[in-house]
C-alpha positions as CSV (number, residue, x, y, z in Angstrom):
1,X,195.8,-47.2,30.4
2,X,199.5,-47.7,29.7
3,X,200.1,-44.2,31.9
4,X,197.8,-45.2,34.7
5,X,199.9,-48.0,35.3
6,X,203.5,-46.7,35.2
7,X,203.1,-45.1,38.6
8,X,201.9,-48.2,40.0
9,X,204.3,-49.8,39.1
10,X,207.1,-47.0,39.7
11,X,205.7,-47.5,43.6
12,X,205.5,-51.4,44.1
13,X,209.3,-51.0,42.5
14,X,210.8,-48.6,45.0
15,X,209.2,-49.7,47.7
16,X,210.4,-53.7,47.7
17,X,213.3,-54.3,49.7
18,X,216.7,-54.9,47.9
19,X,217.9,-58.0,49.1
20,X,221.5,-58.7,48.7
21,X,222.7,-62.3,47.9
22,X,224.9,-63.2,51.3
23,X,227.5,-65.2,51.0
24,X,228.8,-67.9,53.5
25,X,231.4,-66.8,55.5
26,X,234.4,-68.8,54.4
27,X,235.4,-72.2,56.5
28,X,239.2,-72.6,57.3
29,X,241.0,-75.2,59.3
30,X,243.3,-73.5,62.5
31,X,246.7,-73.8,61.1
32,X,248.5,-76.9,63.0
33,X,251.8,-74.8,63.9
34,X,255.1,-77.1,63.9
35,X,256.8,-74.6,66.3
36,X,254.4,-73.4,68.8
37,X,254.0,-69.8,70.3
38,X,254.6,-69.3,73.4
39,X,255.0,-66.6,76.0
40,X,256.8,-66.7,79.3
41,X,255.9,-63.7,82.3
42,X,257.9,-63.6,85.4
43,X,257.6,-60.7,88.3
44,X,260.8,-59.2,90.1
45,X,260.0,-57.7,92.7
46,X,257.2,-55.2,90.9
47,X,259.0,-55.2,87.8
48,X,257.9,-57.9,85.2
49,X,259.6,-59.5,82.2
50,X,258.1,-61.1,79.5
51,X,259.4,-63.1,76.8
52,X,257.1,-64.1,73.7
53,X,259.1,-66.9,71.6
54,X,258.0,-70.0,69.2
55,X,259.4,-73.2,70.0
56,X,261.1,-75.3,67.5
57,X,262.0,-78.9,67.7
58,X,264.8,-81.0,66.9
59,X,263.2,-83.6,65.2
60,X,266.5,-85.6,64.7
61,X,268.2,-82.6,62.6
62,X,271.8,-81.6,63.8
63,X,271.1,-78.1,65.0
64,X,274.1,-76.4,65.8
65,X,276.1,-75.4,63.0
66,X,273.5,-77.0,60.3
67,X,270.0,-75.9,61.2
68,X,271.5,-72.6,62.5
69,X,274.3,-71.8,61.5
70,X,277.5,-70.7,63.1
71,X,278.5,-66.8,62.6
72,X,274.5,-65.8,61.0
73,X,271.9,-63.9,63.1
74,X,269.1,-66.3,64.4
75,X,266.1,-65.3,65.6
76,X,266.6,-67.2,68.9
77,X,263.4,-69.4,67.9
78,X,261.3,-69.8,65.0
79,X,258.9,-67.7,63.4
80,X,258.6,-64.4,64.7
81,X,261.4,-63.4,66.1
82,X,261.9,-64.0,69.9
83,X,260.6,-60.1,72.2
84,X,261.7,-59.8,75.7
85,X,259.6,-57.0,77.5
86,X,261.2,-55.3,80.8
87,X,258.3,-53.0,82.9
88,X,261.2,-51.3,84.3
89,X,264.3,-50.0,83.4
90,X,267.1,-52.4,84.0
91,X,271.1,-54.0,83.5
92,X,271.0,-56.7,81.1
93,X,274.2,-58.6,81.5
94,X,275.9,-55.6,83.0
95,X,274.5,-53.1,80.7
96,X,271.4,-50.0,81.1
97,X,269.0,-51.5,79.0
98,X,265.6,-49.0,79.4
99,X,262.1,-50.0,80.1
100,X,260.4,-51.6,76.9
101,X,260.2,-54.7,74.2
102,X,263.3,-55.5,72.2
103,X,263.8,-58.1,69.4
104,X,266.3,-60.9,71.1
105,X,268.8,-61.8,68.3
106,X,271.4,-64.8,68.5
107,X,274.8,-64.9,66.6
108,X,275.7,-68.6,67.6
109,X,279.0,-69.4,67.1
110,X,282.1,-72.9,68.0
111,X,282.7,-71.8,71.4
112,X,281.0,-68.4,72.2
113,X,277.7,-66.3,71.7
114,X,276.8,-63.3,70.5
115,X,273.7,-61.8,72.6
116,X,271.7,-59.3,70.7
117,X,268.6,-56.9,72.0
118,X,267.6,-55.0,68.8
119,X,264.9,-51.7,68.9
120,X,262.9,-53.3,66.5
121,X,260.9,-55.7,68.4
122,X,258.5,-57.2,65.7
123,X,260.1,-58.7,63.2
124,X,259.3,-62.0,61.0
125,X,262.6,-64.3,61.7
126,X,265.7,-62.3,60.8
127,X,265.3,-61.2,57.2
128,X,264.4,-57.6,58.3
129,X,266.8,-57.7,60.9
130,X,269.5,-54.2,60.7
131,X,272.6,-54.3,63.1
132,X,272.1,-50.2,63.1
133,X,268.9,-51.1,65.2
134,X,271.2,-52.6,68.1
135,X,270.3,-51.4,71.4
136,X,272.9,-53.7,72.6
137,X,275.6,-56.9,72.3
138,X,277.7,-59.2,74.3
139,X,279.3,-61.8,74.4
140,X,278.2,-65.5,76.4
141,X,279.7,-69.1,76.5
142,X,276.8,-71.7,75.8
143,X,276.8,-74.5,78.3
144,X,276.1,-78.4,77.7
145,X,272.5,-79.6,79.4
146,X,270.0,-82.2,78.8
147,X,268.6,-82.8,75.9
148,X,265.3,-80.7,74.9
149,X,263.4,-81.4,71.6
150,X,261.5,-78.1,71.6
151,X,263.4,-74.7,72.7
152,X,262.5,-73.5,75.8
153,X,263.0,-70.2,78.0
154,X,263.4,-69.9,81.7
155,X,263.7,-66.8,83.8
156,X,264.7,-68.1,87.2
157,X,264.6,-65.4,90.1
158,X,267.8,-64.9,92.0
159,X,266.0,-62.1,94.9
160,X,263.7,-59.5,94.6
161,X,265.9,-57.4,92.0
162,X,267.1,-59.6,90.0
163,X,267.3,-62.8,87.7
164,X,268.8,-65.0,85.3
165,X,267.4,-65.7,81.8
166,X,268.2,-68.6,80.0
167,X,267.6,-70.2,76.3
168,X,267.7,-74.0,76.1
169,X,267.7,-76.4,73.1
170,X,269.5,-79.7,72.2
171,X,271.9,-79.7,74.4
172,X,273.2,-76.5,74.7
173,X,272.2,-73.8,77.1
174,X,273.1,-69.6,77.2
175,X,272.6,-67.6,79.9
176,X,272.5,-64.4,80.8
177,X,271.8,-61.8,84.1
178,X,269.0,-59.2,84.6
179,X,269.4,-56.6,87.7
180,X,266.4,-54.1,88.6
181,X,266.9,-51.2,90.8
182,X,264.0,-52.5,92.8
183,X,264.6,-50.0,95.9
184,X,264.5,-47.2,93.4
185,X,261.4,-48.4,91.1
186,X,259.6,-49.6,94.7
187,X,260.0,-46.1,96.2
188,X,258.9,-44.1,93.1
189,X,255.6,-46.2,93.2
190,X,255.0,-45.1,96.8
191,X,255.7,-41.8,96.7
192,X,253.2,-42.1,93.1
193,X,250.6,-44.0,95.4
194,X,250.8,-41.7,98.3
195,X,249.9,-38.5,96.0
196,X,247.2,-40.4,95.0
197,X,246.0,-41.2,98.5
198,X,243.2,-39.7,99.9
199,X,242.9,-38.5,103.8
200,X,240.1,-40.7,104.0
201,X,241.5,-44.2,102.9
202,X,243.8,-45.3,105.7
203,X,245.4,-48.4,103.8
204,X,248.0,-46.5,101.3
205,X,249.1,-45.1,104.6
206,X,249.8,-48.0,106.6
207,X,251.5,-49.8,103.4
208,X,254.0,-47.0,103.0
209,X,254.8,-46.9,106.6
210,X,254.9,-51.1,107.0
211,X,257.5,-50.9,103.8
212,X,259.3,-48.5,105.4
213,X,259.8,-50.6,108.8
214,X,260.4,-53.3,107.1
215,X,263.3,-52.6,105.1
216,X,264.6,-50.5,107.9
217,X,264.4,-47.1,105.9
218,X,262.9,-43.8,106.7
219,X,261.5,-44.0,110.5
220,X,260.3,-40.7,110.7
221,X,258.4,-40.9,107.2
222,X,257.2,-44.6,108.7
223,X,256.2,-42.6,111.9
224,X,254.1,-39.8,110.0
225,X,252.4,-42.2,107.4
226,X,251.4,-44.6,110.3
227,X,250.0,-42.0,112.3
228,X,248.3,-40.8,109.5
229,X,246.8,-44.5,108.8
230,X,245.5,-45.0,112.3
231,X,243.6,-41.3,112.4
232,X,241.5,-42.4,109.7
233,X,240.8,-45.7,111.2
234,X,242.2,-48.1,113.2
235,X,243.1,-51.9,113.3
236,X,244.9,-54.5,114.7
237,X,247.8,-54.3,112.1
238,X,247.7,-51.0,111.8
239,X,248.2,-51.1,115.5
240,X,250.8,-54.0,115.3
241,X,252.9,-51.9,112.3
242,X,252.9,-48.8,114.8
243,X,254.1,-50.6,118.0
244,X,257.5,-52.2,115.6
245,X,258.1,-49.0,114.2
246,X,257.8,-47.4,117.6
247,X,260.1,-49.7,119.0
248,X,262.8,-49.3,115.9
249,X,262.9,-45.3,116.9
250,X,263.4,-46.8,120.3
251,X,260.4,-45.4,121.9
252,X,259.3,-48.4,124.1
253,X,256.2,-46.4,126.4
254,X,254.3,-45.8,122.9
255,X,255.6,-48.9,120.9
256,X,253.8,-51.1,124.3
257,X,250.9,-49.0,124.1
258,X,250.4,-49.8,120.4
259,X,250.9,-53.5,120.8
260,X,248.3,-53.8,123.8
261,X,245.9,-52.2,121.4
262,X,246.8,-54.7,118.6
263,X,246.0,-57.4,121.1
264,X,242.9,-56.2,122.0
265,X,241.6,-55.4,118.8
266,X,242.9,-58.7,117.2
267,X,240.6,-60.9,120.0
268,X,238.0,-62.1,117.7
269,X,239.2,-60.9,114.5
270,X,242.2,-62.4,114.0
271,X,243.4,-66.1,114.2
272,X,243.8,-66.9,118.2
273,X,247.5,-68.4,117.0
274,X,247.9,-64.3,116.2
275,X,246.8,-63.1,119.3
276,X,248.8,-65.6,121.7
277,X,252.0,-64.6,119.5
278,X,251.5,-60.9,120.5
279,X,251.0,-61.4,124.0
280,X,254.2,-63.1,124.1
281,X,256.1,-60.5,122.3
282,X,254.3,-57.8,124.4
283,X,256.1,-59.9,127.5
284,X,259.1,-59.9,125.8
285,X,259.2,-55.8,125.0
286,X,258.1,-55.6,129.1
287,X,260.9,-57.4,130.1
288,X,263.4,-55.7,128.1
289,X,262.1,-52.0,128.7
């Protein structure tokens, strides 16, 4: 009997399921953070900078001198320390600084500042921080501004190439210039585009040539790329794009032809506001042929 039943129960064994005991997954309160994270993204031109930072606050402490302390590395915030990200290569504050993220370092001092972009871009405050990691320092003379209990960042855009970056807290401010080649990194993305371009997609085209026309650079590569464009297809800005640059290479029989086109293409299409303003211009480039 005994060995009759073994196998029975050998079976009804192997074949339950093993079920494992699942335990809860753990509750947690989000952390209430003192000095909030923040992040700051500002374009230039088609370059982009980026500053990720945490913001602490005054709360009645004396700051300069106390809080942070005169002739230390500071993290230029709290936390983490403070990462500004170019897209491009660019001068910071005079100096080639190349595309990437760098660790922004402070050495505050009585009267002037020393400005610090280090390779090391993550880095908890500024206990890991190694002067050998520099990419580079200079010197800036903080500025008295309105009070700010929380630190903030601004980038403020000067023009398309460049702009100024500036810490604030308390009541002093530090600033400091950015320049982008933007000609140079604006080109190189065309020429990029253009080898992607296909024979069949008219609107790289007409972009490279409308760029071109409008900073007043290349008119025979404007010429080319324009034709190009309106062999694929045609519209009324194409058309419009084609009679200016036409008219730059001082070529006023084909420039008219192009903007009589644009008019006549536009009826319908475009806002009648559009159409009225090229029929005046088209009087305009009659009267002066």
């Amino acid at each position: 009997m005994r060995s009759l039943l073994l196998p029975v129960l050998l079976v009804a064994a192997l074949g339950a399921p093993l079920v494992a005991e699942e335990k809860p997954a753990p509750v947690r309160l989000t952390a209430l953070h003192v000095s909030p994270a923040s992040t700051l993204s500002q374009e230039i031109g088609i370059s982009k900078i980026d500053i990720a930072f945490s913001r602490p606050a005054v709360k009645g402490r004396k700051i300069w001198g106390e809080l942070v302390p005169f002739g230390q590395v500071w993290r230029a915030g709290a936390n983490s320390a403070t990462v500004i990200t170019l897209s491009h290569a660019a001068k910071v504050a005079g100096k080639d600084v190349p595309a990437g993220s760098y660790g922004f370092f402070v050495i505050p001092g009585e009267k002037h500042w020393t400005l610090i972009l280090n390779k090391k871009a993550k880095q908890w405050g500024a206990y890991e921080y190694k002067a050998e990691d520099d990419l580079l320092r200079w010197e800036a003379t903080p500025q008295g501004g309105l009070f700010l209990e929380y630190l903030d960042y601004r980038v403020t855009p000067v023009d398309t190439g460049s702009a100024v970056i500036e810490l604030g807290w308390e009541k002093l401010r530090v600033a400091f210039p950015i320049l982008f080649d933007t000609k140079a990194i604006y080109w190189a993305h065309l020429e990029d585009t253009l080898k992607k371009a296909t024979d069949k997609d008219m609107v790289p085209w007409y972009q490279a040539a409308k760029y071109c026309q409008e900073q007043g650079i290349e008119p025979q590569k404007a010429l080319v790329w324009i034709e190009k464009s309106l062999k694929i297809g045609e519209s009324f800005w194409s058309h419009e794009t084609a009679a200016r640059i036409y008219r730059d290479a001082k070529r006023m029989p084909e420039a008219l032809d192009h903007l009589q086109k644009a008019i006549d293409l536009s009826k319908g299409k475009a806002p009648k506001e559009y159409t009225e303003n090229l029929e005046k211009e088209l009087a305009v480039w009659k009267a002066q042929k």
